[in-house]
C-alpha positions as CSV (number, residue, x, y, z in Angstrom):
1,X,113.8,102.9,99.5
2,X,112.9,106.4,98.6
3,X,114.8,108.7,100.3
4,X,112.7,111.3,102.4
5,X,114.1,114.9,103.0
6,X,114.7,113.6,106.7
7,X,116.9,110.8,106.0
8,X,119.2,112.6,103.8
9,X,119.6,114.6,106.1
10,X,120.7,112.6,108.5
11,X,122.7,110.8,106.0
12,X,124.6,114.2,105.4
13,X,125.6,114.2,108.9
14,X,127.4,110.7,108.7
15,X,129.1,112.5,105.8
16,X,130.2,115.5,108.2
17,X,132.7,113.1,110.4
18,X,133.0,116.2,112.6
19,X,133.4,117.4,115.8
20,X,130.3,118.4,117.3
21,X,127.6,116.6,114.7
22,X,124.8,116.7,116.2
23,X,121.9,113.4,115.8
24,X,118.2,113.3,115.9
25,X,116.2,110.7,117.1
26,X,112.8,110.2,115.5
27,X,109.7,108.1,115.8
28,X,108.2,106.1,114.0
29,X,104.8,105.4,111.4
30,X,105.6,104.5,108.1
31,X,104.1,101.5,106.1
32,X,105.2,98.6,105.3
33,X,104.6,95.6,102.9
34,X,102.4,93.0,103.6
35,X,104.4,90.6,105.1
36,X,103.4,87.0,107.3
37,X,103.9,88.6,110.7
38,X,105.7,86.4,112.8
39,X,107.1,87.8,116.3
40,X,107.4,91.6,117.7
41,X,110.8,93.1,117.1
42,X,111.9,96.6,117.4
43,X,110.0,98.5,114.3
44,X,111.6,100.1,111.6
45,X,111.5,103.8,110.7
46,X,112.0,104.0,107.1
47,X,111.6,101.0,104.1
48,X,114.5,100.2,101.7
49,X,112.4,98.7,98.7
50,X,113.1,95.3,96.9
51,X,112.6,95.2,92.9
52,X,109.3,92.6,92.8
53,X,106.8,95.0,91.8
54,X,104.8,93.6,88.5
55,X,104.3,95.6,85.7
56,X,102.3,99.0,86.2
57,X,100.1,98.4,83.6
58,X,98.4,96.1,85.7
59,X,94.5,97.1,86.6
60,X,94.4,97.8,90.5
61,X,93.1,95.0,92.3
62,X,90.0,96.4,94.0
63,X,88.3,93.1,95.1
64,X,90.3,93.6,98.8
65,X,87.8,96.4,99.0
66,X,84.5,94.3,97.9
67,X,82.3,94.8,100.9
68,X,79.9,92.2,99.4
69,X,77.5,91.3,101.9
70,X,78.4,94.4,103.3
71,X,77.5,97.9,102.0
72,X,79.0,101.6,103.1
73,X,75.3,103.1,104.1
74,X,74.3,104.8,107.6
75,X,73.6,102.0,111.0
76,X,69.6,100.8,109.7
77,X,67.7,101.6,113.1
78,X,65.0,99.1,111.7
79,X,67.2,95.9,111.1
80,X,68.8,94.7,113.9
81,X,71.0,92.1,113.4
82,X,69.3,88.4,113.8
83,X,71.7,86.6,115.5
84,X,73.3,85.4,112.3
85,X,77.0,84.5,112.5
86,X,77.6,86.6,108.7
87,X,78.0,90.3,109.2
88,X,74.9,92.0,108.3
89,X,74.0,93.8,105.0
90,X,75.2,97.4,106.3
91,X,76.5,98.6,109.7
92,X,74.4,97.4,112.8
93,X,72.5,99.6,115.7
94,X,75.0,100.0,118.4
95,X,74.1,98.0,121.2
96,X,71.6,95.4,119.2
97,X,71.5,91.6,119.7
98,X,74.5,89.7,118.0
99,X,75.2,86.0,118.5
100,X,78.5,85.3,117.7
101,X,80.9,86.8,119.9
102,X,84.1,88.2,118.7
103,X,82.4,88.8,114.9
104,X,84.1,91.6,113.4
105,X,82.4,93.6,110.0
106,X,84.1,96.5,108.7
107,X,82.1,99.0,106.1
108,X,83.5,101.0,103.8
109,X,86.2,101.1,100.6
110,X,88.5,103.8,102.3
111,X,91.7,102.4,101.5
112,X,93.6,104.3,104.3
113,X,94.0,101.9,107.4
114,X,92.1,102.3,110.1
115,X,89.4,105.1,108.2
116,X,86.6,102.8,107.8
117,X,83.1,101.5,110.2
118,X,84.2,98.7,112.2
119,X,81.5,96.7,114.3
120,X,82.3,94.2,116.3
121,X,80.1,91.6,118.7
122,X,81.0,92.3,122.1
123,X,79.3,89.4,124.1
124,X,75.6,89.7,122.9
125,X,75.7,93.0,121.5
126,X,77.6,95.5,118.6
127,X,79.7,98.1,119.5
128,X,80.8,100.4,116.6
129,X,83.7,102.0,116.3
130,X,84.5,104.8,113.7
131,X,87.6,106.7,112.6
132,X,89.3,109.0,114.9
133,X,88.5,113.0,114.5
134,X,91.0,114.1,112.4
135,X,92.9,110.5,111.4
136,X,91.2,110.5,108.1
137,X,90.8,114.0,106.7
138,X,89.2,114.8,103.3
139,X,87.3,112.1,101.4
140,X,88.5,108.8,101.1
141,X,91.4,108.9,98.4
142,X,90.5,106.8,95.2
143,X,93.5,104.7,94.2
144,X,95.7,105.3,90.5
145,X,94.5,103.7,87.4
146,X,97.8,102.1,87.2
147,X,100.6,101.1,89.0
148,X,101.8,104.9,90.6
149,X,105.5,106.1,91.1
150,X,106.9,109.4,92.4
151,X,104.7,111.5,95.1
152,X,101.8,110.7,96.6
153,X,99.1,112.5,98.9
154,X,97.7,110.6,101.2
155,X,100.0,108.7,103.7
156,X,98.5,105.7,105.1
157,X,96.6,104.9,101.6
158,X,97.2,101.0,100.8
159,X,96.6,100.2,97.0
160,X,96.6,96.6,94.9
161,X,97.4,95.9,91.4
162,X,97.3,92.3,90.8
163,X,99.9,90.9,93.7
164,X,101.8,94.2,93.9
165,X,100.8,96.1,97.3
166,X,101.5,99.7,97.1
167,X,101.5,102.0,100.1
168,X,101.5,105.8,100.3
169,X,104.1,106.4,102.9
170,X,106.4,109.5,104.2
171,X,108.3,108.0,106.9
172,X,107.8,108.1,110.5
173,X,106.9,111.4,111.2
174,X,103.9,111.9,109.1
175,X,100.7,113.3,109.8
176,X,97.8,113.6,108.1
177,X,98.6,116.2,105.0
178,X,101.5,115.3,104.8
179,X,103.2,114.1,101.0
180,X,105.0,111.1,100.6
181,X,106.7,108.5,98.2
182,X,104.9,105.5,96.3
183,X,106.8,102.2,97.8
184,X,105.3,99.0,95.7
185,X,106.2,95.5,96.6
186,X,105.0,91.8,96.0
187,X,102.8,90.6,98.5
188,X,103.5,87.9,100.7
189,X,101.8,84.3,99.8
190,X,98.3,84.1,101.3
191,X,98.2,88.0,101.7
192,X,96.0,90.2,99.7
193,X,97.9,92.9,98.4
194,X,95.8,95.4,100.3
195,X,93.8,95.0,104.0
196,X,90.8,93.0,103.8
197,X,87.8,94.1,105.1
198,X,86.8,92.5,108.5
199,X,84.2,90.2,108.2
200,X,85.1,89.0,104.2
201,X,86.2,85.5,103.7
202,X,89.9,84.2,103.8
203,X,91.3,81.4,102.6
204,X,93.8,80.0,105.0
205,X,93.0,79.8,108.7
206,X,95.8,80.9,111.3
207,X,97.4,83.1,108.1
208,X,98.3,86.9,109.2
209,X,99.2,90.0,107.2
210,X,101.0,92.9,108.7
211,X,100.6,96.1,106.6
212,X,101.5,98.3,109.3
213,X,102.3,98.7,112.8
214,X,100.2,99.7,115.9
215,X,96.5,98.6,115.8
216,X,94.8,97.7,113.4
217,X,98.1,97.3,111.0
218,X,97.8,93.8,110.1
219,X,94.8,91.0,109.0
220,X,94.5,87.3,110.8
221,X,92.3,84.8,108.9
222,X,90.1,83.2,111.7
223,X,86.8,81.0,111.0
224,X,87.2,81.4,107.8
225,X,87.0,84.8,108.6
226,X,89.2,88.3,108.2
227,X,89.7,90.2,111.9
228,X,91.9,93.3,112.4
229,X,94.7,92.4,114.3
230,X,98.0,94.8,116.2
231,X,100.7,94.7,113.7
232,X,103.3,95.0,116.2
233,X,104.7,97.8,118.3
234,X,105.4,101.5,117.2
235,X,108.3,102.7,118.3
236,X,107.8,104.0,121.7
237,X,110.2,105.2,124.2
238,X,108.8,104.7,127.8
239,X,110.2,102.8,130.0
240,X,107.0,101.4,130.8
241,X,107.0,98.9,127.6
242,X,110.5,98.4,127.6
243,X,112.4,95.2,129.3
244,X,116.7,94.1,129.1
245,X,117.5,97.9,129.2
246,X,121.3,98.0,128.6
247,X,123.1,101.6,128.8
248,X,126.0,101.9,126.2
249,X,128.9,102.4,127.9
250,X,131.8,104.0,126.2
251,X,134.0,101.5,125.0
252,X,130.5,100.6,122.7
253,X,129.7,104.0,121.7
254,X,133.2,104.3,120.4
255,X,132.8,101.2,118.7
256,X,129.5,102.6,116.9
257,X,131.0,105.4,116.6
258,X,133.8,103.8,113.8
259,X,131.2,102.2,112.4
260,X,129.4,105.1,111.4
261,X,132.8,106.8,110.0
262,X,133.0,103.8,108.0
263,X,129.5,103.5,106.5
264,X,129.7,104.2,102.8
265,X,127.4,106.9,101.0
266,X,125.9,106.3,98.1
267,X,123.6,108.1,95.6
268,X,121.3,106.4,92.9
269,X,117.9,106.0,91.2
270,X,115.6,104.0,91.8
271,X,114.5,101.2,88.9
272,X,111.5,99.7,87.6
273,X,108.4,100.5,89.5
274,X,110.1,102.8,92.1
275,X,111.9,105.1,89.2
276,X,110.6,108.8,90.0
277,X,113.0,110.9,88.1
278,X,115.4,112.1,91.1
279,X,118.9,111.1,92.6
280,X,118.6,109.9,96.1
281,X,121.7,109.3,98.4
282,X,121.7,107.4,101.5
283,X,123.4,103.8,102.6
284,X,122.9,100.5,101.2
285,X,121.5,97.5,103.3
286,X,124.2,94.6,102.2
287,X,127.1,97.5,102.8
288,X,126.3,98.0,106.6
289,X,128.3,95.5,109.4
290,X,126.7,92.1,110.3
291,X,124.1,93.0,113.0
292,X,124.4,96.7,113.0
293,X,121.4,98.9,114.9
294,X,120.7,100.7,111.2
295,X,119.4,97.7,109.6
296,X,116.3,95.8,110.2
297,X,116.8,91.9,108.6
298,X,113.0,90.6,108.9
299,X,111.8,93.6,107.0
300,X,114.4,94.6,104.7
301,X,114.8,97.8,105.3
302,X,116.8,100.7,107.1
303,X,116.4,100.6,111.3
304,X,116.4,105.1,110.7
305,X,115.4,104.7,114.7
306,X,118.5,102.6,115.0
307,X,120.6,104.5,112.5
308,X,119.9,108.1,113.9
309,X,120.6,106.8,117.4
310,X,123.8,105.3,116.4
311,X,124.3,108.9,115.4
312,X,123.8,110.2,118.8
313,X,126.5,107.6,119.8
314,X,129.0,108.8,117.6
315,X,128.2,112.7,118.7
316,X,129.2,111.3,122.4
317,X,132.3,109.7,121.3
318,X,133.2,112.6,119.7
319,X,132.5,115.0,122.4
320,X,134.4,112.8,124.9
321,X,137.6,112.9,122.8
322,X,137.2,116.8,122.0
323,X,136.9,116.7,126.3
324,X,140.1,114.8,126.2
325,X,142.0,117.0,123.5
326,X,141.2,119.7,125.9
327,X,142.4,118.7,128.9
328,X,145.4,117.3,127.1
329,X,145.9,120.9,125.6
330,X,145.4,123.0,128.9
331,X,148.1,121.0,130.2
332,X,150.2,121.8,128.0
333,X,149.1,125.2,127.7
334,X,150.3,125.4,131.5
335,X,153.5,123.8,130.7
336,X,154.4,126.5,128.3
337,X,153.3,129.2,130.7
338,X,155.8,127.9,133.1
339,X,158.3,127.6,130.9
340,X,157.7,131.5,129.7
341,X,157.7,132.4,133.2
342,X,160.9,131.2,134.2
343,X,162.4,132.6,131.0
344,X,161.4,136.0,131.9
345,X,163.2,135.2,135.4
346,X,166.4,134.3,133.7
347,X,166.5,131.0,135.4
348,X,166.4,129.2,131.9
């Protein structure tokens, strides 16, 4: 995983093993693979890489992006759409006649999620629905030649080359103009490397492909048929979503509280595809515990909601025993005092 300026920092703290470290906890938003999307589970903050990616010199794979029948040109007042059950040749009138209900046509090549024309067929009728003001600033970022490494510029951007999806990410708390790392992996059977345009055919019914979380993160193939789909929760932190709440109590905080002393640092550089020139330092997926809160099986990568909490856990174990220590020292503090006292009397 490329290691962003936040988690090394929080890795630095582990390193601490200090009185009084103090632990953020962050959100969430960065990309991840295409993967067959399966059940909701708590989402990840930050991606530990795997070493598929093909070779760079591989020519992107732009065909996710064909908008054949489609086109990227302004709604055409004077074509309503005729009822046919294919999206039409460029984006519909708002509110015209459609016939199949549930038909979704997405226009545009902006390989960002989320940053191009979606119509869909609401009942008898199109509703359109366009980017967010300020999710998609600038024009629409064109994708490398080849293969990229290093640094990238535009978070959210989704790139193919051959069955190698690429995604522009910077961790989970990102914004738009923000820089991030290049993270490359294979793509799951049955996925396109990159998110399909909605409305362009698919080739097996039922199959999903999460590229992201929240709305709009991940593809279903329905009717023969791509459709945008949720690909599964954002961290969120309201009670509201939330069900089996269970408080830590402090037999468990002190528990995750050894485990974090013994977690084991590590720096290295990154290989193949993912090489950028730089040292990163962090932990290691296969080192951690069986089960532990900093490591996210289904995905393969680092829990850093999970990791930075466990953090906070080990700052409360800590301040409990400093708490302790204290006590333990005024006592005998009063001890000695006594002691003094009754030397000055000459009764000692």
């Amino acid at each position: 995983m490329p290691s962003f300026p936040r988690l090394a920092s929080l890795s630095r703290l582990v390193a601490l093993g200090a009185p009084g470290i103090l632990a953020l906890a962050v959100g969430c938003g960065g990309v991840t693979s295409p993967t067959a999307f399966e059940e909701d589970s708590s989402p990840l903050e930050d991606s530990t890489l795997d070493d598929t990616a093909v070779d760079d010199t591989t020519p992107p794979d732009t065909a996710v992006y064909d908008t054949t029948p489609q086109d990227t040109g302004a709604p055409d007042a004077g074509k309503p759409d005729t009822g046919s059950t294919a999206c039409p040749a460029s984006v519909p009138v708002k509110g015209a006649t459609c016939s199949k209900n549930g038909l979704q046509c997405q226009y545009g090549t902006d390989p960002r999620i989320g940053c191009n024309t979606l119509a869909t067929c609401q009942g008898t009728s199109w509703t359109i629905t366009t980017p967010a003001a300020g999710t998609c600033p600038g024009t629409a970022p064109t994708c490398p030649a080849k293969q990229p490494t290093g640094v990238c510029t535009s978070p959210g951007e989704i790139c193919g080359y051959g069955t190698t999806s690429c995604a522009c990410s910077c961790g989970p708390l990102c914004g738009p103009g923000s820089t991030g790392y290049w993270n490359c992996h294979a793509a799951t059977t049955g996925c396109p490397a990159t998110p399909a345009n909605a409305g362009t055919a698919c080739p097996t019914s039922g199959a999903t492909c999460t590229y992201q979380c929240g709305d709009g993160g991940a593809r279903q193939c329905k009717d023969g048929l791509w459709i945008t789909a949720n690909g599964g929760p954002c961290p969120v932190s309201t009670r509201k979503v939330k069900d089996g709440i269970a408080y830590l109590d402090a037999a468990e905080t002190d528990r995750i509280a050894r485990e974090v002393q013994s977690m084991k640092l590590a720096s290295w550089v990154y290989k193949g595809a993912l090489a950028d020139g730089r040292t990163h330092m962090g932990i290691v997926l296969e080192d951690q515990a069986p089960g532990s809160y900093a490591v996210d099986p289904r995905s393969n990568m680092v829990d850093l909601y999970g990791y930075s909490s466990m953090l906070l856990a080990t700052a409360q174990s800590q301040q409990r025993q400093i708490e302790q220590q204290k006590k333990e020292i005024d006592a005998l503090r009063g001890e000695i005092d006594a002691i003094k006292a009754e030397l000055r009397a000459g009764k000692r």
